[in-house]
N, C-alpha and C positions, 0 to 999 in steps of 0.2 A: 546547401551543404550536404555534403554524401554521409551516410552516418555508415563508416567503413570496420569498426571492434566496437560495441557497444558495450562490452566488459572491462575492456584497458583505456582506466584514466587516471590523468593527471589531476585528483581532489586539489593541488595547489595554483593549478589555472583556473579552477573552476570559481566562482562567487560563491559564499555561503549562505543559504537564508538567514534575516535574523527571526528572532521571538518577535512576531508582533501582537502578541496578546490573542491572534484568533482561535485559540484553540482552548484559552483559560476556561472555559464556559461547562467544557465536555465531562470531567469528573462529576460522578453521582449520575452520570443523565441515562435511562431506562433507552434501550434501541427500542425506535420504535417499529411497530408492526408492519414490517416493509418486505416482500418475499423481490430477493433478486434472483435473475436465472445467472448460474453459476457452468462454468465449463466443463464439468463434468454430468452435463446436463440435466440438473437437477432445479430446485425451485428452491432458495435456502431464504428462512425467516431469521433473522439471526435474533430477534425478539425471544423467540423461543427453545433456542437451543440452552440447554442447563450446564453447567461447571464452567468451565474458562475456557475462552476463545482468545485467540490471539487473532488481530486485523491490519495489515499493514495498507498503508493508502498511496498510491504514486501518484503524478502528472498522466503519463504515458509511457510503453514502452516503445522501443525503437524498432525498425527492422535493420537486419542487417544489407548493407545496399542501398536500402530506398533513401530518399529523398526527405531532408523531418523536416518539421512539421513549419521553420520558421528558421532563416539563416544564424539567426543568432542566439537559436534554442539553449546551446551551450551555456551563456551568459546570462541566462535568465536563473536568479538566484532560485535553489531548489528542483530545476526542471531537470538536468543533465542525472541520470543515475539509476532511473527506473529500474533497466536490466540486470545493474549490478545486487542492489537492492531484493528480487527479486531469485537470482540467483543465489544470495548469500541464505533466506530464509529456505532455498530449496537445502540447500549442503547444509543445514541444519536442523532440519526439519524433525529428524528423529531423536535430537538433541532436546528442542524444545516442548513435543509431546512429552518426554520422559520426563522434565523438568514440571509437565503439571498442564501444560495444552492439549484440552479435550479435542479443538478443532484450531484449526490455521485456516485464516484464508486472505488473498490478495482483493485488490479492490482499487478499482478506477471509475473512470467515466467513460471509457473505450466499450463498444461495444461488441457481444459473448462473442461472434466470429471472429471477429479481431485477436481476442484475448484466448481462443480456442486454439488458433493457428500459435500464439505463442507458448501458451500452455507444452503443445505438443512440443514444439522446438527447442524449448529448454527443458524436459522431464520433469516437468512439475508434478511432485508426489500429493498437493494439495490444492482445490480448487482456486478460480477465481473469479469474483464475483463481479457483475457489470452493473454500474450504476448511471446508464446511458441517460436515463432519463430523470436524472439528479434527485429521484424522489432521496435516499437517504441520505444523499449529503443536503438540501435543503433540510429535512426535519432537522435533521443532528450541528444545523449552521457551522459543517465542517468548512475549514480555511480553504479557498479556492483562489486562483488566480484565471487570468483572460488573456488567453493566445491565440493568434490566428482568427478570432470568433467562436472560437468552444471556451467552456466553463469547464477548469482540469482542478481535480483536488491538491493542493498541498500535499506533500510528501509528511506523512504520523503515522504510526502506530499506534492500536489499541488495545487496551486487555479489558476484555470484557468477563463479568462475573457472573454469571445468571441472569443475563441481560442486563446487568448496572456497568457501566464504563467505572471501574476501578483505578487506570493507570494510563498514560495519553506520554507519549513521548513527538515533541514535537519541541523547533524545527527536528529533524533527523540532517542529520551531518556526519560525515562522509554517509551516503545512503548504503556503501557495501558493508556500515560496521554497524546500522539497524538490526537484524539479524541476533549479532552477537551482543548487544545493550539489551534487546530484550531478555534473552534467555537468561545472559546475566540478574536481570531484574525478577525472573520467575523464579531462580533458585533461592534469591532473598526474600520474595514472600511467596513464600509457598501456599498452597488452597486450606 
């Protein structure tokens, strides 16, 4: 299937993920000391970073054109929305530092070329981080699912406090209204 607008969708064709408990585990839990190479070419420990981060997690994103990843990617609960998702955290971006995010950053299992070329493509004002080689979603037993023979994250968001996971939104449904549930949730607890 041709992935031809990876921004205009129909969330009422799409399946929605449900809760299935894999992410209950993540409050309180310390990042652990894991440096990912992130797209703005840096090495980011997220163990170490102090004040609040915000972390959103996808499947993948799509390119425009290409060919994805599995004909019936659409229909697989959670995977359709990366782009949108991704986009709505950029058009908010300066919304959500105000509201109290020291750092933002994206996060997949795609790797940094990958994720660099998209980066570029959508103006992305904040990095993103490649976790190709699954070390932080094994430590963190973040929810993943099995496509094609890659191991892709569930689609959550994280707020992390001084390295303690304080607040986990998962599943994320519609993924273009992640974004705005965060932000929403940072001006009610503020730091």
């Amino acid at each position: 299937m041709n992935q031809k607008n990876l921004l205009e969708v129909d969330w009422s064709r799409i399946p929605a993920p449900v809760d299935d408990g894999a992410a209950a585990h993540l409050v309180g839990m310390t990042m652990p000391p894991i440096s990912l190479v992130a797209t703005d070419d840096t090495a980011v420990t997220l163990s170490a970073l102090s004040g609040r981060t915000v972390i959103f997690a996808y499947p993948r994103t799509g390119e425009p054109g290409k060919i994805a990843l599995v004909d019936d990617w659409d229909m697989i609960p959670g995977a359709r929305g990366c782009t949108p998702q991704t986009c709505a955290f950029r058009d908010l971006f300066a919304e959500l530092k105000a509201a109290g995010a020291k750092q933002v950053f994206g996060l997949s299992t795609q790797s940094n070329s990958y994720q660099t070329e998209m980066a570029s493509r959508l103006h992305l004002p904040f990095p993103v981080l490649s976790d190709e080689k699954l070390e932080l979603t094994r430590a963190l037993d973040l929810p993943t699912m099995q496509v094609a023979g890659l191991t892709l994250v569930k689609r959550l968001a994280l707020i992390v406090d001084d390295s303690s996971i304080s607040h986990v939104f998962y599943p994320v449904f519609p993924p273009d209204r992640n974004a705005s549930d965060v932000l929403a949730w940072l001006k009610r607890n503020p730091i």
